[in-house]
N, C-alpha and C positions, 0 to 999 in steps of 0.2 A: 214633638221632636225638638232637641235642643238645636241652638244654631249651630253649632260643631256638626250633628249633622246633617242639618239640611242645606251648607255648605258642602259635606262630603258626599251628599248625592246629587247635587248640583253639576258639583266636580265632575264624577264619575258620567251623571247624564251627558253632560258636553263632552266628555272623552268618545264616550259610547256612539254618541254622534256624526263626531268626525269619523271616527273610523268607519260608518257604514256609510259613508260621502265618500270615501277615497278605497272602497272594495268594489269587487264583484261576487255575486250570486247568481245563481239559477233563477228564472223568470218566476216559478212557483214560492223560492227561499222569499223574492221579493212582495211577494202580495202576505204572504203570513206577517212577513217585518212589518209593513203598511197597515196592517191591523194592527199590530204592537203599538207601533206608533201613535195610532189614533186611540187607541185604551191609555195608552200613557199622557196623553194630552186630556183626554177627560177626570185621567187621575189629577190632575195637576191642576184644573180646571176648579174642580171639588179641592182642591189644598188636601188629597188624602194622599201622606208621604208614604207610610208605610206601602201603600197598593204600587206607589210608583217604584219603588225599592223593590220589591217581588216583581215588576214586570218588566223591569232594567234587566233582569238575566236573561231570559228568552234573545233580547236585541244585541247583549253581548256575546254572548253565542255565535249569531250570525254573525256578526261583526269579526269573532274570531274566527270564522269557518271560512269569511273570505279573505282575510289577511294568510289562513296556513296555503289557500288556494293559491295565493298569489306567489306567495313564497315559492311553492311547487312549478308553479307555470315558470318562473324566475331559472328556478335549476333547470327544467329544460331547455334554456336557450343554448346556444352552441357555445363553446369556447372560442377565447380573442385568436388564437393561433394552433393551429389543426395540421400535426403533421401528415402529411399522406401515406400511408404504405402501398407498397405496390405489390398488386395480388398476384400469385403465380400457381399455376396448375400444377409445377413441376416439384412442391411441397410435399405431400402426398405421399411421390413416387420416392424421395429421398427418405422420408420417415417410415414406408413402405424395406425398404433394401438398410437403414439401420436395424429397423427392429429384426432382418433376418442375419446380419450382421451378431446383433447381442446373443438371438437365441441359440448361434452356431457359436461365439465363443463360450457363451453358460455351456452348452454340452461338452463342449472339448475340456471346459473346465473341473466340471464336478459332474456328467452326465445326465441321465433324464432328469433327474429332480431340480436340479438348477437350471436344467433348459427350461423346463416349467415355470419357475420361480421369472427366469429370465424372461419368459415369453409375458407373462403380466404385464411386465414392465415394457414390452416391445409393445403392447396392447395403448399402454399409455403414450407412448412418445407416437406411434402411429394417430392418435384422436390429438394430438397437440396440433400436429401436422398438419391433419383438415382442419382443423379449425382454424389455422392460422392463411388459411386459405380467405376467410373473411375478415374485409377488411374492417375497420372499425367507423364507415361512412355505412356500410351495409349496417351492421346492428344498430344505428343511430338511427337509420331510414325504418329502421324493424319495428322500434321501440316508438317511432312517433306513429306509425299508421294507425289508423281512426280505429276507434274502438265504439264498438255498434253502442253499447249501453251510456256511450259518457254524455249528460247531456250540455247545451253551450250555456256561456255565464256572461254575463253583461254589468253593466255600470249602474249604479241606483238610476230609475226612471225616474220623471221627471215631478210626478204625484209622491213618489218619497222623497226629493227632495225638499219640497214643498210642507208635506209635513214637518222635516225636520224644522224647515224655518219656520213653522206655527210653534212648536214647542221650545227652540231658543228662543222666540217671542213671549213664549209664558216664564220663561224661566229669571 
């Protein structure tokens, strides 16, 4: 390998590193990394660039999986200011008594075919009206409840980071 690039996988190795020091992963993501890690330190050990080059993807990978994680976990924090609305039962009953409102003027207007045409429409402004029944601290509360399958993500332990620091050691 030319020094061009065994500088630009130098490079890339130290990038790749930091970023899995400053991620989370699943407890499982981290013991596969913790392998990588140690395959990459015996690549390095042996001076074989190319092996270390092929097994730099695997670690950036993770490294990207926990950076998009974070990002994620990031958008679900709440916003700086949360206007309230205030819910009322009494919604319903008003979008209730439009929609027979529209379907009585569609008839008077063109007859059944447009009471028809008009009734769809009451259909819809009737489902505006429940739903505006909820407020938007309920679907917030909806959207965060635990979901059986998600498993939890933690901080590199303390054996990966340790590896890291053997191999900015060889580097």
């Amino acid at each position: 390998m030319s020094d061009d690039d065994v500088r630009d996988l130098e490079a890339d190795l130290r990038g790749t590193l930091a970023d899995l020091q400053a991620v989370s992963l699943e407890a499982t993501a981290w013991v596969a990394v913790l392998a990588d890690l140690d395959r990459i330190a015996d690549a390095l050990d042996a001076e074989a660039g190319a092996m270390t080059r092929a097994m730099l993807l695997s670690l950036s990978q993770a490294a990207f999986e926990g950076k998009v994680r974070q990002r994620l976990a990031g958008a679900d924090g709440r916003a700086a200011l949360v206007i309230a609305t205030k819910p009322t039962s009494a919604l319903p009953v008003v979008g209730a008594l439009s929609a027979v409102a529209l379907i009585g003027v569609g008839y008077l207007l063109g007859g059944p075919s447009v009471a028809l045409l008009a009734g769809g429409f009451a259909l819809f402004i009737f489902g505006v009206a429940v739903a505006g029944t909820h407020t938007t601290k309920d679907r917030v509360d909806q959207s965060r409840a635990p979901v059986a399958g998600r498993k939890a993500i933690e901080v590199a332990p303390r054996v990966v980071i340790d590896a890291i620091r053997r191999i900015e050691g060889l580097l």
